[in-house]
N, C-alpha and C positions, 0 to 999 in steps of 0.2 A: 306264343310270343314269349321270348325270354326279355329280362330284365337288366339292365345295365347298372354295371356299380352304384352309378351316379343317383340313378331311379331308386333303386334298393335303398339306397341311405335315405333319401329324400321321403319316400314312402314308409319307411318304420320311422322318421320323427314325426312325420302325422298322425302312425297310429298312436305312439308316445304322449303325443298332444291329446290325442282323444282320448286315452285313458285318461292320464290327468283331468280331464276335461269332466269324464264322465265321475270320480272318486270325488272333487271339488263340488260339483253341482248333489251328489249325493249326501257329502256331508254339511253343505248347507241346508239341504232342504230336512236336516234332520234324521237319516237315513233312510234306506230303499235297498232292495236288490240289485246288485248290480250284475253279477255272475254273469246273465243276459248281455248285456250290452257289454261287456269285457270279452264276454267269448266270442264275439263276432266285429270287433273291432277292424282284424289285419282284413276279414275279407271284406267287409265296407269300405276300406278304406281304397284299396286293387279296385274293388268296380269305380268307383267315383272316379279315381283320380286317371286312373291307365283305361280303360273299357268304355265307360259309357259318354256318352254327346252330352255334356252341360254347359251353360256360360252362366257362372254365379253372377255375373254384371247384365246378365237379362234373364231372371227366372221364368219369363213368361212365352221366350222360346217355342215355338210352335213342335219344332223337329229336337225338342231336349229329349232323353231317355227319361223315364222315371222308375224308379224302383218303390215296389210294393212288397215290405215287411208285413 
């Protein structure tokens, strides 16, 4: 499955957001490693958002996917 412009932009501001997300929550808590969670950002972000069965307004979904890090 390819990707359409549209998706592509849509898809790296998430990852965008989740860096931020994760640098913010880092230097709150005082720091941490983060290497981890930056370097698997863009592929977390392609399952969640393109691949897998979620509805974030019913996490208890019988039929959700779930992914196990």
């Amino acid at each position: 499955m390819s990707l359409t412009s549209e998706e592509l932009a849509l898809l790296n501001e998430k990852a965008y957001q989740a860096r931020r997300d994760i640098i913010d929550i880092t230097a709150w808590s005082g720091g941490a490693h983060i290497g981890g969670g930056l370097s698997v950002v863009d592929m977390l972000v392609i399952l969640y958002y393109k691949y897998m069965k979620v509805d974030p307004a019913n996490p208890q979904w019988e039929d959700r996917d779930r992914l196990i890090l």
